[in-house]
N, C-alpha and C positions, 0 to 999 in steps of 0.2 A: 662202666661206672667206676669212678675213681676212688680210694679207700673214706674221702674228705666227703666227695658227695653221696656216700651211700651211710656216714656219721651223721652229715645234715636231716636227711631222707628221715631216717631211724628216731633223729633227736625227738622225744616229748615235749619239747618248749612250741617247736612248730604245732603239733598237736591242741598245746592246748592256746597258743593267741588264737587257732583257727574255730577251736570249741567257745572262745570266748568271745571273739566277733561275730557267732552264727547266734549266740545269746542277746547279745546287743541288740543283735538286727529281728531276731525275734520275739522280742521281750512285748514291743507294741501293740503287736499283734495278736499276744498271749493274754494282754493287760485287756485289749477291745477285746476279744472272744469272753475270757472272764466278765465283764460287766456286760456285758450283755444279757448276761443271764441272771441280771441282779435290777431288785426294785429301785423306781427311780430314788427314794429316800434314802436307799443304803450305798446307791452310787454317790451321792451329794453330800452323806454323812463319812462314810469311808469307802473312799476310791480305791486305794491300794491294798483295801481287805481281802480277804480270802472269802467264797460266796458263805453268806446264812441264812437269807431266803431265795431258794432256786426256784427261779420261774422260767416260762418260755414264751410267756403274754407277750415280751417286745416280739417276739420274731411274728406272731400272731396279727399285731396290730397292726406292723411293717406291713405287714403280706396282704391285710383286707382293709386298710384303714388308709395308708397313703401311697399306693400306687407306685408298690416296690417290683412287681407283679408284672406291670407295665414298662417299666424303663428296664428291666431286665430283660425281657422279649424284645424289646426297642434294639437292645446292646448285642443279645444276638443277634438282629438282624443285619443290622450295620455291620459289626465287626466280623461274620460271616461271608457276604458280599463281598466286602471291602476284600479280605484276605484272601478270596477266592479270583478275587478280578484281580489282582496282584499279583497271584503267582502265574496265573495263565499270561497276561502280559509282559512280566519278567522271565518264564520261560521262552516264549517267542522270541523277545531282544536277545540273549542269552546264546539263544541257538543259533542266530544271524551273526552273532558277533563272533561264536566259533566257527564258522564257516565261513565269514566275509573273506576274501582271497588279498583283499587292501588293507595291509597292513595301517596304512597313515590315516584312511576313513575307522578303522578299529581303532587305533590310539584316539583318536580326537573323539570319538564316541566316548570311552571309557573314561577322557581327561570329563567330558562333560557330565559324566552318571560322578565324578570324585568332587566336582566342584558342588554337586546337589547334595551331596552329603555333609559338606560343609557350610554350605548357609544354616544357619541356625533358621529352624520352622516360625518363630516369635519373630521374626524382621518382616515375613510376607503373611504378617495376618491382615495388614488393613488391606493390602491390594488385592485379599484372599475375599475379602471379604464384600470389596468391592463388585469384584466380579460374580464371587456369588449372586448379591444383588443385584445386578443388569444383565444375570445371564437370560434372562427372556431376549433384552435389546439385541443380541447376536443372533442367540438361536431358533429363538420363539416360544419357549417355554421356561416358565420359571422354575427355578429348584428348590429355591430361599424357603426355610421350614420345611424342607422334604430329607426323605430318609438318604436322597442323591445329593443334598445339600452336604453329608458327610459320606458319603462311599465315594464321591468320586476322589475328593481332598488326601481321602486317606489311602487309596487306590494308589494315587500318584506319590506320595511322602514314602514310601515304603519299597519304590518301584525299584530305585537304584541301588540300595546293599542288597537288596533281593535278585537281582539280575548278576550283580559280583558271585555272589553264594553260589547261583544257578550255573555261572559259566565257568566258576572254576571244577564244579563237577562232570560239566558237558565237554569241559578239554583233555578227558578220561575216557573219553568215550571213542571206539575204534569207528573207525570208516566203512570196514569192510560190510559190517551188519547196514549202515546204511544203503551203501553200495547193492547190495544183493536184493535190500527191497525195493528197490530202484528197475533193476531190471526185473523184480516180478509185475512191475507196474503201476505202483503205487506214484500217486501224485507228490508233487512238497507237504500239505496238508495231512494227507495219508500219514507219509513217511512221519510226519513230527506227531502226530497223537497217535498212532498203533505202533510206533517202533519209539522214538524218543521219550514221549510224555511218561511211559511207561518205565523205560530203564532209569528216567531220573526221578521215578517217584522219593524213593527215600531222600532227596534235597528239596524236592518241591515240599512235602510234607514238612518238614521242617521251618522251609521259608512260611508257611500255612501258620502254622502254630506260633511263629515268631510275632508274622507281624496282626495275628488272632488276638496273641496278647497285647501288644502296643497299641490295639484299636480299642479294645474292651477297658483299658485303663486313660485312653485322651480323656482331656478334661477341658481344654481351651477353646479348641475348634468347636466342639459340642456344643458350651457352654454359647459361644459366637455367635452358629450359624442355624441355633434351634430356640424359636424364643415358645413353641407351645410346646405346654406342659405334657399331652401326652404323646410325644413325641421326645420327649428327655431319655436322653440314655440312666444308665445306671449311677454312672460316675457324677453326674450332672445332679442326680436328683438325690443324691445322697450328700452332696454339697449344699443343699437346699433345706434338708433334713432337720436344721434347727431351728429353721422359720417357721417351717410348717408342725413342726410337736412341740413351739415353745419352752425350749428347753428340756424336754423327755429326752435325756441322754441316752435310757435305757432303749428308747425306739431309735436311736443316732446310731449305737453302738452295732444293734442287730440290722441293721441297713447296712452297715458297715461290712458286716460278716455276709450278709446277703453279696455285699461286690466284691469280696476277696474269694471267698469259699470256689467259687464255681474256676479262677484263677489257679490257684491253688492244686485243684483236685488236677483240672485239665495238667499243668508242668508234673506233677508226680506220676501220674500215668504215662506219661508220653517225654518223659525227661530222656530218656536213653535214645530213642530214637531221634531228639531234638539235634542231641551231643552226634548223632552218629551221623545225622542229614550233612551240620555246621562242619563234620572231621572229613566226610570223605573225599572229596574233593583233593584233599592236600595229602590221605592218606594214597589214592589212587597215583594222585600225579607223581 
């Protein structure tokens, strides 16, 4: 490190735009947690007050009165699923594509997982949504309002930086160990869940967590592809949250905190292992 970059490194200005953007970005958040905990008249009288009468009645009401309860278990279930079908299918591609011996079938795969990346998800909601709708006419079953009407969509949206993430850590990975279990017998299937599934857990976990969060936070698809109510996710029914308490912001606010909190807790917990899944790959190679 140079005498120039280790002055930059050092300076306090860096320090504080970064304290001062981590402010910004948290202020919102600070502001819904505070009213929340505030009656609705003192939210509607002064909003940007500091609390004077602390209550917990919103989170109360939230939780037995509008079926916050509900779409929270909903969100689990979906964005559990969803992220568990995701990475076992992203690991599978993953491991084919470090192993494919076809260079030219491996690039053209890859060009096609860089091009799904770049369609923006908002251009293929009508035809998403289409088929949703007729997937009986194919299959013979319908999904439309089913909790498969979102775990599949979101399965597949996630599959391809999921599979990048996964394969740059599986082309770290030696041969030999494969190799070895090879000659004790072990099948393809063997080999990839009791030898691979395993040495790649710290990047599957990550990809897990990644796109846990990107599912627990949709709003569009949701909103889309689920028109009954107790079938609403969280994000959905907390969007809804003003119709149904008529203006009770303080029940808006604690809905609110009801779908960030569990967010939230999960990346503080699991943040280092996130950073460690997303590095190794490129720290191995």
């Amino acid at each position: 490190m140079t005498g120039r970059e280790r002055k930059q490194k050092d300076s306090p200005w860096i320090h504080i735009v970064l304290m001062g953007y981590v402010l910004i970005s948290l202020y919102p958040l600070l502001w819904a947690f505070q009213n929340s905990f505030k009656r609705h008249v003192d939210i509607i009288s002064y909003p940007f007050a500091p609390i004077k009468n602390f209550t917990i009645q919103n989170y109360i009401d939230a939780w037995n009165t509008s079926n916050v309860n509900v779409y929270l278990a909903n969100s689990f279930i979906v964005s559990i699923i969803a992220s568990a079908a995701t990475v076992v299918m992203a690991a599978m591609t993953a491991y084919a594509l470090v192993r494919i011996p076809y260079k030219r079938i491996n690039q053209a795969i890859m060009t096609v997982l860089l091009l799904a990346i770049m369609v923006p998800g908002a251009t293929i909601l009508v035809p998403l949504y289409a088929f949703v709708r007729n997937f009986e006419n194919y299959f013979g079953f319908q999904i439309y309002d089913t909790y498969l009407s979102l775990i599949f969509p979101y399965a597949t949206f996630g599959l391809a930086i999921s599979v990048m993430i996964i394969k740059a850590f599986m082309s770290a990975m030696s041969k030999e160990l494969e190799e070895a279990a090879v000659m004790d017998g072990l099948n393809i299937f063997g080999l990839f869940f009791r030898i691979v599934f395993p040495i790649c857990l710290p990047a599957l976990v990550s990809v897990f967590i990644v796109n846990y969060l990107n599912n627990w936070n949709e709003f569009i698809m949701a909103n889309l592809l689920l028109s009954k109510e107790s079938l609403r996710t969280l994000a959905v029914g907390v969007a809804a949250f003003k119709d149904m308490l008529n203006t009770n912001y303080g029940g808006l606010f604690a809905a609110t905190m009801y779908s960030v909190i569990p967010v939230v807790v999960v990346y503080v917990i699991l943040q280092d292992k996130i950073i460690d899944g997303l590095t190794a790959g490129s720290l191995k190679g």
